[in-house]
Backbone bond lengths (Angstrom), bond angles and torsions (degrees), N, CA, C in turn:
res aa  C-N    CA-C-N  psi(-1)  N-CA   C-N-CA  omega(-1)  CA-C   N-CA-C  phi
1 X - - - 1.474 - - 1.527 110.42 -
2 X 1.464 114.49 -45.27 1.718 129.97 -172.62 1.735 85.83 -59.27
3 X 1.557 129.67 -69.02 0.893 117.27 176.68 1.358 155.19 -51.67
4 X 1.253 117.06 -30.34 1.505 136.90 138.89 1.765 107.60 -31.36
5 X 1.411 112.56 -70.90 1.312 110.74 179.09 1.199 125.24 -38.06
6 X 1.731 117.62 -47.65 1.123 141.86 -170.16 1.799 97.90 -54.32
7 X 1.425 91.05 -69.95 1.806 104.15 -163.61 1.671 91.38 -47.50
8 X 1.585 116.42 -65.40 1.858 108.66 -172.09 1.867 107.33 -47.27
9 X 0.805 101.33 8.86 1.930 92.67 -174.90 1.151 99.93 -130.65
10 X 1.194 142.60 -6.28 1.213 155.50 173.44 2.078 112.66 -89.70
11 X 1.563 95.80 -31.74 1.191 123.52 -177.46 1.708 124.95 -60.91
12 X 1.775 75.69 -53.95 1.909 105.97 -168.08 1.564 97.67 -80.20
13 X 1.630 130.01 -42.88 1.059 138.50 162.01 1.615 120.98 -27.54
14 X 1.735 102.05 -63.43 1.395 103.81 172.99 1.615 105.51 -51.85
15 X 1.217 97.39 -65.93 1.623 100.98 -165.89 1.723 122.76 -26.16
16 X 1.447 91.69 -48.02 1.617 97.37 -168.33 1.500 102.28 -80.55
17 X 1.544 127.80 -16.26 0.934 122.22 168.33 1.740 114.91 -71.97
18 X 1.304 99.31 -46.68 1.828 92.58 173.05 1.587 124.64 -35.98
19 X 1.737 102.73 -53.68 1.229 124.55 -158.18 1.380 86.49 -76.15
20 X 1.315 148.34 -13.17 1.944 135.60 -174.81 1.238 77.78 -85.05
21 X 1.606 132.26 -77.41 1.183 112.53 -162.64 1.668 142.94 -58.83
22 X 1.202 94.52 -17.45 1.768 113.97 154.84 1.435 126.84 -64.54
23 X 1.336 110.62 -39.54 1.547 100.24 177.67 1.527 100.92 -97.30
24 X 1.263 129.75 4.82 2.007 134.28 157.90 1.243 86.50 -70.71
25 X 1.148 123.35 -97.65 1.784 131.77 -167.89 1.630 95.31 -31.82
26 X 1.177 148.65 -58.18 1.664 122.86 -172.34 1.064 127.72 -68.68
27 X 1.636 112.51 -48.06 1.245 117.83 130.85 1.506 149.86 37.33
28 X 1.434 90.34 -98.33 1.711 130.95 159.55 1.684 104.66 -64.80
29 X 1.444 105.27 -52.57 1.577 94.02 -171.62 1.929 123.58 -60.16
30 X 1.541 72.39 -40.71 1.902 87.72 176.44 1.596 109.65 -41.98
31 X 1.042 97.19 -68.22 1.567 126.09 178.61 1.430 111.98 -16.87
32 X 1.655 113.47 -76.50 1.403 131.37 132.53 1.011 161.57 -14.67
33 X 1.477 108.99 -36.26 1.397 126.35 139.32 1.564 115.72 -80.05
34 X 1.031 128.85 -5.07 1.358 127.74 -169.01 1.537 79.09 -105.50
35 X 1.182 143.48 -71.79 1.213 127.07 -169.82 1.468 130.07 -49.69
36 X 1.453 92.45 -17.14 1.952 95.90 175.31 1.594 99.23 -80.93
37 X 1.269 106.24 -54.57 1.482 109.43 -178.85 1.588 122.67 -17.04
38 X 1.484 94.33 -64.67 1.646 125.03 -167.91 1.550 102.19 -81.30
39 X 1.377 129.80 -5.97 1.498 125.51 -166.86 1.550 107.91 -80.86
40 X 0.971 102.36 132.91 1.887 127.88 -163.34 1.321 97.80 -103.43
41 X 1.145 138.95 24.73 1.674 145.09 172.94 1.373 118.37 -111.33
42 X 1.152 134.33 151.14 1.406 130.91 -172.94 1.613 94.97 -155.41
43 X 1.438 113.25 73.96 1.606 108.67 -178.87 1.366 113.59 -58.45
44 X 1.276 121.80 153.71 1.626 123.92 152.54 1.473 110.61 -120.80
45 X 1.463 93.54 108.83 1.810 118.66 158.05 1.308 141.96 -78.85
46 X 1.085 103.03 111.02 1.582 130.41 -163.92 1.810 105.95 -91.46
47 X 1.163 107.81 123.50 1.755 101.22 -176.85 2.030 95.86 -132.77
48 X 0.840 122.03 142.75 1.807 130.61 -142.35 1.589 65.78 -114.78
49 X 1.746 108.98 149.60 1.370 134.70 136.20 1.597 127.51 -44.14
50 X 1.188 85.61 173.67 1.936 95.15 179.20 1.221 113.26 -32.22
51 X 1.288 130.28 140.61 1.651 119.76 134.37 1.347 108.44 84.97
52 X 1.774 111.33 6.67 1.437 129.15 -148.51 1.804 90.60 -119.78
53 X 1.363 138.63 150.46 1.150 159.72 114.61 1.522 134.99 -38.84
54 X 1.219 117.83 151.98 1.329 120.39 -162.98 1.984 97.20 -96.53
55 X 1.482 86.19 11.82 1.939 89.46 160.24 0.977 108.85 -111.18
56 X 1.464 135.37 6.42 1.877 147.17 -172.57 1.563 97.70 -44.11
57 X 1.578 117.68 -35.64 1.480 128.20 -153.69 1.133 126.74 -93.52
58 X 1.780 102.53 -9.32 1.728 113.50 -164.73 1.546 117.62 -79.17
59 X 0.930 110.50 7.76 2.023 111.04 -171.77 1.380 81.88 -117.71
60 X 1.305 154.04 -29.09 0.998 142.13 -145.06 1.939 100.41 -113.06
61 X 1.522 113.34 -34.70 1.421 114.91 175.03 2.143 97.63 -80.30
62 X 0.986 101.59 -14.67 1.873 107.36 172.94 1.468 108.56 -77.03
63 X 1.564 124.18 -39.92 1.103 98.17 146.19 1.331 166.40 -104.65
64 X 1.231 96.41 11.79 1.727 113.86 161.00 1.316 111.56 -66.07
65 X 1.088 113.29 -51.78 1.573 106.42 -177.37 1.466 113.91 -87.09
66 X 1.530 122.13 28.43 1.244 124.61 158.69 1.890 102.88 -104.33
67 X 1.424 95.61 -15.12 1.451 103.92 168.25 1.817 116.12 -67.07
68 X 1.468 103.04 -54.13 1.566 102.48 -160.87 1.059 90.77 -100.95
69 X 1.723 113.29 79.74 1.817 113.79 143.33 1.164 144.01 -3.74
70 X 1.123 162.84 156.70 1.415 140.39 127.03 1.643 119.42 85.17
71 X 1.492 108.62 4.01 1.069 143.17 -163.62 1.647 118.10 -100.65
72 X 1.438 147.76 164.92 1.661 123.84 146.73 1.275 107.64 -68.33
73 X 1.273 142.44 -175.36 1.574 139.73 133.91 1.353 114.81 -59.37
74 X 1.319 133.02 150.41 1.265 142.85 177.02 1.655 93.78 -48.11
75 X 1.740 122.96 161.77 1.210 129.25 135.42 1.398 106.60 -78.64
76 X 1.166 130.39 156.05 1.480 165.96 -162.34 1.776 102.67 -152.89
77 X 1.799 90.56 111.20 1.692 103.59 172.47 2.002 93.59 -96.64
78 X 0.638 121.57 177.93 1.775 129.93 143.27 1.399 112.95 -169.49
79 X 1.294 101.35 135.48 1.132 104.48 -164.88 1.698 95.18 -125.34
80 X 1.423 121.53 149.22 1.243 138.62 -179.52 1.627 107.75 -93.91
81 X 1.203 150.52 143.91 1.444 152.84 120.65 1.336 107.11 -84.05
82 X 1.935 99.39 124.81 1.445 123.01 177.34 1.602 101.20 -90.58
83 X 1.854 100.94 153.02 1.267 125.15 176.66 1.585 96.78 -37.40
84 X 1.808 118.00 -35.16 1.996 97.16 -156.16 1.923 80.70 -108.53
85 X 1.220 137.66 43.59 1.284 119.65 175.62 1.333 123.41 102.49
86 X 1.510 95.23 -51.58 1.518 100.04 -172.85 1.488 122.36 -38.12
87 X 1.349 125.88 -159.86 1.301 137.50 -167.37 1.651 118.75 -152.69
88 X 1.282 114.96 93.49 1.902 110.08 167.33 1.213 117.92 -93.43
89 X 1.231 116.89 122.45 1.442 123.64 -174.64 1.636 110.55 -100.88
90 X 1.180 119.61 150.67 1.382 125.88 175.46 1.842 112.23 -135.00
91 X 0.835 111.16 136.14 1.720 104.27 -165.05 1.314 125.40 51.05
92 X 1.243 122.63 -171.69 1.406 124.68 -157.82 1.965 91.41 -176.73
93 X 1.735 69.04 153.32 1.963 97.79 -170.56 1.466 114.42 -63.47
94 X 1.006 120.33 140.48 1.932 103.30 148.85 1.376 115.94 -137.09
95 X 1.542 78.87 105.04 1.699 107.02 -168.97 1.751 116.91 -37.72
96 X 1.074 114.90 -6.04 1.461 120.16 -165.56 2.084 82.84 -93.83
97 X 0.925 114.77 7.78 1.833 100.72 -174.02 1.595 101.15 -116.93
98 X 1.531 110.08 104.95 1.962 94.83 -162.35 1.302 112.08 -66.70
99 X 2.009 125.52 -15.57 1.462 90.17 177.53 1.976 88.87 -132.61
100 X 1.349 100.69 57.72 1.854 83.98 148.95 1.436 136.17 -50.47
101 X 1.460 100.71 173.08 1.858 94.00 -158.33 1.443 102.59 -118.01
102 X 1.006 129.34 146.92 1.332 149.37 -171.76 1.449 117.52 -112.06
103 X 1.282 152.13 128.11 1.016 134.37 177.77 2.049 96.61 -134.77
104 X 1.263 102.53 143.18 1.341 114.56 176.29 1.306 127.49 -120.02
105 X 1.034 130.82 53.10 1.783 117.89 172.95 1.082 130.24 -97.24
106 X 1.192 118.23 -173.29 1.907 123.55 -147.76 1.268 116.47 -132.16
107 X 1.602 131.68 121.21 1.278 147.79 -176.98 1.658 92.67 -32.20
108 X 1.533 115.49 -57.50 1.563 113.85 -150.11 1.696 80.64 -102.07
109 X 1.550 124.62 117.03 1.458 138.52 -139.12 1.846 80.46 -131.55
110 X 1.345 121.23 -29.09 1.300 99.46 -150.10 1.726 118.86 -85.26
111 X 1.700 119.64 -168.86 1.295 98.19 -144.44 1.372 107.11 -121.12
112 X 1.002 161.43 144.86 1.398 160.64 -80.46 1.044 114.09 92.68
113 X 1.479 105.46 148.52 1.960 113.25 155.48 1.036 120.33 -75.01
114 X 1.848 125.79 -31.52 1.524 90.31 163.08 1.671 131.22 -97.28
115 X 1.396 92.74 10.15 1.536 83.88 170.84 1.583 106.65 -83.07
116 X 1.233 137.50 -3.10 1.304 162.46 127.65 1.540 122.36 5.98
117 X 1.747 88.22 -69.99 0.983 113.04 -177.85 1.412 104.83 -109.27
118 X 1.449 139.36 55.74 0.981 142.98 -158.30 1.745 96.74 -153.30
119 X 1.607 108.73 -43.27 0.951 110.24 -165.89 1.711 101.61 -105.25
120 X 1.517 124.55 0.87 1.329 110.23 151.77 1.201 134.95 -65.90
121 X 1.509 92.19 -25.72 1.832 99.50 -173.65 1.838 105.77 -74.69
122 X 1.355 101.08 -24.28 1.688 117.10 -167.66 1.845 92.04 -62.97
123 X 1.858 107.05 -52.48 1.014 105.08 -169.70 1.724 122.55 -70.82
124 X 1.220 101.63 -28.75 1.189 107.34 160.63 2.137 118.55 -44.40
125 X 1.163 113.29 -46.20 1.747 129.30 178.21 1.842 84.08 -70.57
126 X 1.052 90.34 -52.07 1.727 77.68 -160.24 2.257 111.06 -59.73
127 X 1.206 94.12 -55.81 1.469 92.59 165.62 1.314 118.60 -37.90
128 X 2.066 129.64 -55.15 1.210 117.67 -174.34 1.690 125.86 -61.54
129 X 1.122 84.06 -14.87 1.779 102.33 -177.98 1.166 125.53 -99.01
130 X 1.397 111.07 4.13 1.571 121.71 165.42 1.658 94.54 -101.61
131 X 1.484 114.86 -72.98 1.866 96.95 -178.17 1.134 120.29 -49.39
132 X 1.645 129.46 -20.85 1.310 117.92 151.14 1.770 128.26 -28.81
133 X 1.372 87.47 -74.15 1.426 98.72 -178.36 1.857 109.11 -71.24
134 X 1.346 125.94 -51.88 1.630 128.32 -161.61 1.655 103.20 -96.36
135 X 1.602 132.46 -12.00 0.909 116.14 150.73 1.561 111.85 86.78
136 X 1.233 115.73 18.15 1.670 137.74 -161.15 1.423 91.22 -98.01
137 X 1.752 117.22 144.45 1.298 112.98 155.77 1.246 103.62 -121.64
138 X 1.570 127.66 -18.04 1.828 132.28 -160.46 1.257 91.11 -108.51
139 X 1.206 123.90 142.22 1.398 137.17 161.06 1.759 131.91 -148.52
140 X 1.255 123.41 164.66 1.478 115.29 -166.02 2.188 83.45 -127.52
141 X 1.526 83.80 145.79 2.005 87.74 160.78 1.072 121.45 -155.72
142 X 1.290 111.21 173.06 1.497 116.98 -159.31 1.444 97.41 -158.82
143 X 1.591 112.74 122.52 1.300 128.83 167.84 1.370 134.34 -122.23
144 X 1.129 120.00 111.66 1.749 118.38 176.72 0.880 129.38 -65.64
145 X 1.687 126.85 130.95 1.384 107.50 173.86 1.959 110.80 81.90
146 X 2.105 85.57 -140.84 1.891 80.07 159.57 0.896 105.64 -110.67
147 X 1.576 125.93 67.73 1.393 131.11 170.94 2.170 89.81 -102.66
148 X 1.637 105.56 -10.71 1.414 107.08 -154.43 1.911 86.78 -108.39
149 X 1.399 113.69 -28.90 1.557 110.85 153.57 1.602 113.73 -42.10
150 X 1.587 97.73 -76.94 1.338 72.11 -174.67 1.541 146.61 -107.27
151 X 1.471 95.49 38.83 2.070 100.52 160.17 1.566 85.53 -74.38
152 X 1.488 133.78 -24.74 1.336 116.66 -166.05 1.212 133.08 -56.85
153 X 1.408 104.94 -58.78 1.311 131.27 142.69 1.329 129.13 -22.20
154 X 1.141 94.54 -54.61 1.562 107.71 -165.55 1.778 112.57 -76.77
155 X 1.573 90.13 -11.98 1.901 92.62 179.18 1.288 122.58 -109.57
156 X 1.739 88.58 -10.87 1.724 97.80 178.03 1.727 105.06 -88.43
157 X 1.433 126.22 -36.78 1.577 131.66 178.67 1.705 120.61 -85.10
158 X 1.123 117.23 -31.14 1.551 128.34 -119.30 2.182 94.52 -133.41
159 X 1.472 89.10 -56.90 1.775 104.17 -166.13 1.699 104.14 -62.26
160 X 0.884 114.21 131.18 1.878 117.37 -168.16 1.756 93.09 -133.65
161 X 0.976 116.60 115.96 1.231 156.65 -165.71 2.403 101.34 -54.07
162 X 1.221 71.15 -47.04 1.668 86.09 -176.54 1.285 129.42 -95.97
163 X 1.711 114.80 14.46 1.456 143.78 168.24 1.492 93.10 -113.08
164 X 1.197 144.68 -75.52 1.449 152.35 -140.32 1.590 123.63 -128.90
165 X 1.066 114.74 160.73 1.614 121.88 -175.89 1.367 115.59 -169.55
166 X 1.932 91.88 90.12 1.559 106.00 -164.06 2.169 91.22 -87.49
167 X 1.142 90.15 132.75 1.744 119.40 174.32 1.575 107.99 -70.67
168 X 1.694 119.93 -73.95 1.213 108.07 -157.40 1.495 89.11 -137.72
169 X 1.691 128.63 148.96 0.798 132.78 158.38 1.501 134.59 -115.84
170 X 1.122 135.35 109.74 1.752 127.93 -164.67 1.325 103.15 -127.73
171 X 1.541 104.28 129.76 1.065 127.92 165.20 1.238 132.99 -80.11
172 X 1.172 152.60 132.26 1.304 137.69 166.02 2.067 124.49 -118.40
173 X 1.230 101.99 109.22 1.452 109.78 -169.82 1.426 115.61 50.37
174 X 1.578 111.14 66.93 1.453 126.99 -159.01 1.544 91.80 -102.12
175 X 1.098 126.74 123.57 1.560 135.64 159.45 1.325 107.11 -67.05
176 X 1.403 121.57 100.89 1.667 114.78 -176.37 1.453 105.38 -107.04
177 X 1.627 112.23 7.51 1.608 130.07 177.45 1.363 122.56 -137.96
178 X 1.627 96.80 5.29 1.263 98.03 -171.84 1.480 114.90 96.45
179 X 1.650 109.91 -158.94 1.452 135.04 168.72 1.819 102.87 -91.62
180 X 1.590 116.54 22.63 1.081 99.32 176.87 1.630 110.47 -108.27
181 X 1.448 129.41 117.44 1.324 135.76 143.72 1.376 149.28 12.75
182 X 1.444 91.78 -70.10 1.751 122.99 177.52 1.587 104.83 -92.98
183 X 1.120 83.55 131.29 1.408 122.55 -177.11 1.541 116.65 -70.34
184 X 1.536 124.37 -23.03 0.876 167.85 -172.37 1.970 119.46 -100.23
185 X 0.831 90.26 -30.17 1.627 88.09 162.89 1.549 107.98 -129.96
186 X 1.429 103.96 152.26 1.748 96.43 -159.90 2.104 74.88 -134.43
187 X 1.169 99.51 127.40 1.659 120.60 143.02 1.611 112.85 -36.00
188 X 1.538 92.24 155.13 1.612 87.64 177.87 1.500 112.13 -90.89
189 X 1.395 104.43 -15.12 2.127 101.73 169.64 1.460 100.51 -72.12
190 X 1.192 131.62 -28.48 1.801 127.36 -173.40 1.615 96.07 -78.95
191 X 1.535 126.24 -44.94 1.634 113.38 176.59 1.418 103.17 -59.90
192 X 1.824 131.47 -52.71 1.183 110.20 -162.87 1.507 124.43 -71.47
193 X 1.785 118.92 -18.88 1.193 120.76 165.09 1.400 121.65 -72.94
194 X 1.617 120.06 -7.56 1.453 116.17 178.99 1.817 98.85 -89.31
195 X 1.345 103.03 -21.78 1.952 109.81 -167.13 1.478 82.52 -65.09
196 X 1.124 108.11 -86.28 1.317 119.20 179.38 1.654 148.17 3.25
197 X 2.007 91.46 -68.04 1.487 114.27 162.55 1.347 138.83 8.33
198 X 1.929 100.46 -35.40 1.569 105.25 -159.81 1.301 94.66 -80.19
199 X 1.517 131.24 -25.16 0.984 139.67 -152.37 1.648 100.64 -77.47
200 X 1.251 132.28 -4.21 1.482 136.83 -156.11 1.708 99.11 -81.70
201 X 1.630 120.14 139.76 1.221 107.89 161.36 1.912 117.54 -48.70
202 X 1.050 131.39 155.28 1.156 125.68 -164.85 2.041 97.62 -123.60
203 X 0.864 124.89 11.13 1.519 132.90 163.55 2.000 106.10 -119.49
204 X 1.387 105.76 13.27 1.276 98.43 167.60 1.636 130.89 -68.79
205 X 1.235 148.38 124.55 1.638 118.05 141.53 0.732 130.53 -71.93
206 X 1.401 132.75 148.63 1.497 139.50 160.55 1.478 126.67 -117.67
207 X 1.148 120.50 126.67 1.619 108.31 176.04 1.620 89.70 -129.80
208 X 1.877 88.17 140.41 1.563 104.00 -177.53 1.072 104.35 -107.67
209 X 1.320 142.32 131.29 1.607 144.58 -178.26 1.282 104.85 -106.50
210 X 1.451 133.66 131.86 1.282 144.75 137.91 1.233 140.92 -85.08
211 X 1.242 141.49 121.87 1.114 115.73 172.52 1.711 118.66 -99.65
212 X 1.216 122.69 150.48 1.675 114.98 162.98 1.431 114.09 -135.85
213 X 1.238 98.06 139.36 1.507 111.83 -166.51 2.036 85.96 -88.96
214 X 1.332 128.19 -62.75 1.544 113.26 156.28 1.174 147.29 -150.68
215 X 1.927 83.02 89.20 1.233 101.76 -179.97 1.881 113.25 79.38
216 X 0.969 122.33 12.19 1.659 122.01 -157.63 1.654 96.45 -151.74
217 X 1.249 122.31 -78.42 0.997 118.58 173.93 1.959 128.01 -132.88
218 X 1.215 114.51 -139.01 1.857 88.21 -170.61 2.185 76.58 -136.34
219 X 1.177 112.42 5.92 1.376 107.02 165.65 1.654 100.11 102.46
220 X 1.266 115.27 19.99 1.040 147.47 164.63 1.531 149.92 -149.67
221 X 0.938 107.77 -50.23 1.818 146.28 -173.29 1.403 90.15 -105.62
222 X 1.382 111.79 136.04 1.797 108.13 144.41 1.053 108.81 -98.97
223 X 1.584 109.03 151.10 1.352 128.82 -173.27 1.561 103.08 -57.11
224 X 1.366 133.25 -33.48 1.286 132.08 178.50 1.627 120.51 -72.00
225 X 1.390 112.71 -23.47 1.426 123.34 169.23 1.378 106.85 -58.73
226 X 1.548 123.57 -53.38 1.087 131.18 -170.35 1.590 124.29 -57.07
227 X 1.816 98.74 -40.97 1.136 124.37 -175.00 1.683 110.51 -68.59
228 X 1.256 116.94 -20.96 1.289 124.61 -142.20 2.338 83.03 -90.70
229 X 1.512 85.77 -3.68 2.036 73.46 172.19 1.200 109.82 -83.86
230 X 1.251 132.03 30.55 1.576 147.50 -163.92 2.022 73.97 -102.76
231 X 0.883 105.16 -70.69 1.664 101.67 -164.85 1.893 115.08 -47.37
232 X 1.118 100.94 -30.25 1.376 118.68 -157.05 1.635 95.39 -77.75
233 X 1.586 113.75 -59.74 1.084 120.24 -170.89 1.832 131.75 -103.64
234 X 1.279 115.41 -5.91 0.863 143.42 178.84 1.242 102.83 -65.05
235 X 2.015 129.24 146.88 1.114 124.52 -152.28 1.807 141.76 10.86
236 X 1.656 107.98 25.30 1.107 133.51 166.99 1.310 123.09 -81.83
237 X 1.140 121.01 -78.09 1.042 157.58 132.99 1.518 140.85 -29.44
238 X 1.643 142.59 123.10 0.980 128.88 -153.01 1.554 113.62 -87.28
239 X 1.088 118.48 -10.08 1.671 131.30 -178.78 1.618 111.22 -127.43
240 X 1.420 149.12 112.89 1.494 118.10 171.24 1.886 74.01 -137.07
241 X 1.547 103.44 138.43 1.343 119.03 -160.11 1.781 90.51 -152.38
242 X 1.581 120.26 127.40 0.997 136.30 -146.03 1.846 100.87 -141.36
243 X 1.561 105.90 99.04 1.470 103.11 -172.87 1.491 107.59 -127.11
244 X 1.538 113.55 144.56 1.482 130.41 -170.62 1.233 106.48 -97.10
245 X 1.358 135.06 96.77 2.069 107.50 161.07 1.093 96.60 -98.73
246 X 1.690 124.28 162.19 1.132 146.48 -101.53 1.545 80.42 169.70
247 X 2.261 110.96 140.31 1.069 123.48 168.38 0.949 127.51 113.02
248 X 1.818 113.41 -146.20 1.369 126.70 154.76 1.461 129.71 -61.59
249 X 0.938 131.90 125.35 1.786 125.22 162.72 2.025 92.15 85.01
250 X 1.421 123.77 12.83 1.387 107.72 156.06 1.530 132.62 -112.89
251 X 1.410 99.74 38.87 1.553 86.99 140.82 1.034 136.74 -88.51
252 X 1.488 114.69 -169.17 1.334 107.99 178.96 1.098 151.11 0.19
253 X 1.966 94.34 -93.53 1.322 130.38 -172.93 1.615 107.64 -90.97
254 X 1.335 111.84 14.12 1.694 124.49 161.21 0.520 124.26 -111.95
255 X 1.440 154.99 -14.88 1.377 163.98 179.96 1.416 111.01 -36.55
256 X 1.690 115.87 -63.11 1.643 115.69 172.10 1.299 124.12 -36.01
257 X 1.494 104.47 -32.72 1.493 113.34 -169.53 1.697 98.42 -95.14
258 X 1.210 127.52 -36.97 1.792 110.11 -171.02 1.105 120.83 -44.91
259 X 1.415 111.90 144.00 1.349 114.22 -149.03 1.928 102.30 -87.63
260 X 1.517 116.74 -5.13 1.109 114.58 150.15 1.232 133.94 -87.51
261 X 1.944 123.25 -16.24 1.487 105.62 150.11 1.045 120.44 -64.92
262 X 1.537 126.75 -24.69 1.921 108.50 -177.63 1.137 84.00 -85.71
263 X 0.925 162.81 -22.64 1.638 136.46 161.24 1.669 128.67 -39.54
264 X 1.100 95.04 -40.68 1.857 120.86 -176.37 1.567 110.83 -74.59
265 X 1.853 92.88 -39.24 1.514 93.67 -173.39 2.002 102.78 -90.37
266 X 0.923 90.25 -8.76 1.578 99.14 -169.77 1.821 93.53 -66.45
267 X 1.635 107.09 -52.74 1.458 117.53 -168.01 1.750 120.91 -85.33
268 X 1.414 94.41 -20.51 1.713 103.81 -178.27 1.464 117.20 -103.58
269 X 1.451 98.09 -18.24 1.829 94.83 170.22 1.087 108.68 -141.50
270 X 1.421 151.87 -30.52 1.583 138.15 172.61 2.024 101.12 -65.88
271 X 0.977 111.43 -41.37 1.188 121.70 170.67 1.589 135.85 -74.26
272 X 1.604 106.80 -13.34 1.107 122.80 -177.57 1.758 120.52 -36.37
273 X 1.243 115.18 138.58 1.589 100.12 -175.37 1.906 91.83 -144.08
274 X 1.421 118.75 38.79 1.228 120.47 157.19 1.459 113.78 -50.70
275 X 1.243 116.89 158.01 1.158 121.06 163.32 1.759 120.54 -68.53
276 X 1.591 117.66 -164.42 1.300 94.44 -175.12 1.567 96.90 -128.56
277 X 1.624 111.08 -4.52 1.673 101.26 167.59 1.594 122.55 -25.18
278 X 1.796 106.84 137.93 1.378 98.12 -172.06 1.475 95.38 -93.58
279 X 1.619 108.73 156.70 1.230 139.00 165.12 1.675 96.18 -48.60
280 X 1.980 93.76 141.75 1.193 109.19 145.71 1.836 151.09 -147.17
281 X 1.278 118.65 96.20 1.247 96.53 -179.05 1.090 163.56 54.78
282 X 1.566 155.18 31.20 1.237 127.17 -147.88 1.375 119.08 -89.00
């Protein structure tokens, strides 16, 4: 009988203990969602190519804000993803700036498809742990290189519609075939991002930038690799916009800096005046 008692009091104990920590945890969540709701920020995330650093971005945020005069300088977060997950952060937001810049890259930088796809899923951890903390649901990005792989990735597997609502996406000298040429043979990351496709927000833009030093490739990339996100995104998507610079400062590993991509990015995403309907699915 003593024991019976014991276990029912032992029972009701748990219980009421569950239920404190249940209405903390909803609580908290409400809270959280109410703060994304209400968040007046619209970051743009920048993720650097191969072999590249989460400083890939600094000559290029030097000159925008040698652009907007009279202005503060942007804040600049960057945040690192470690080989085991973790997270190194360098700077911090100030939420009063609606589209500060974010930059994300990854200890393990190097280049492959599946490290590719290794580092969408990373970016995926890394995104929940920034609206964790900054409370953002709208955002604009920009990837170099396969910094433009993997937002790809990351929107066709990873991007969930009812956490986030990415606005504009730009690529810059994105291998969407690789180092391959021909137009005519497609890589197996260019078949799985064309399989894929349906999965794309469908109120997205995208503009893919190339550069060619002549006409062929940017001294890296061929211009046809780049081009080949015509397949990927094309009737997906509500915008797919396909631009060449040409010249000085377009190769490659310059592109961030030409003084006509910060032009592009100056007018297509600091400037952006999309609407804010959310993306959907097909």
């Amino acid at each position: 009988m003593r024991t019976s008692k014991f276990i029912l009091f032992l029972s009701t104990i748990l219980l009421i203990v569950i239920g404190i920590f249940s209405s903390i945890w909803m609580t908290k969540q409400h809270h959280n969602d109410h703060a994304i709701q209400t968040a007046k920020i619209s970051p743009v995330i920048f993720i650097p190519g191969s072999s590249a650093t989460i400083n890939r971005f600094d000559d290029l945020f030097t000159s925008i804000n040698k652009q907007s005069k009279g202005t503060p300088a942007t804040p600049v977060l960057k945040l690192q993803v470690n080989k085991d997950g973790s997270f190194t952060y360098n700077g911090k937001l100030a939420t009063n700036n609606r589209q500060p810049f974010i930059v994300i890259g990854f200890e393990d930088n190097s280049d492959s498809y599946d490290n590719i796809k290794r580092q969408a899923k990373w970016l995926a951890s890394a995104m929940n742990a920034l609206q964790q903390t900054y409370h953002f649901r709208d955002f604009s990005a920009i990837g170099h290189s396969n910094g433009g792989l993997d937002w790809t990735e990351y929107l066709e597997n990873y991007y969930n519609i009812n956490d986030f609502h990415i606005k504009t996406l730009m690529t810059l000298g994105t291998p969407y075939n690789f180092s391959e040429s021909s137009t005519t043979k497609q890589t197996a990351m260019l078949t799985d991002l064309m399989d894929n496709s349906d999965n794309l927000p469908t109120d997205l833009t995208v503009y893919s930038v190339a550069g060619s030093e002549d006409y062929s490739d940017d001294g890296i990339v061929p211009v046809q690799s780049v081009l080949s996100g015509k397949y990927i995104f094309q009737k997906q998507v509500k915008k797919y916009t396909q631009i060449t610079v040409s010249g000085d400062n377009a190769e490659h590993s310059n592109l961030p800096e030409n003084p006509e991509v910060v032009q592009l990015i100056q007018e297509y995403i600091l400037n952006n005046k999309s609407n804010d309907n959310h993306s959907r699915r097909r």
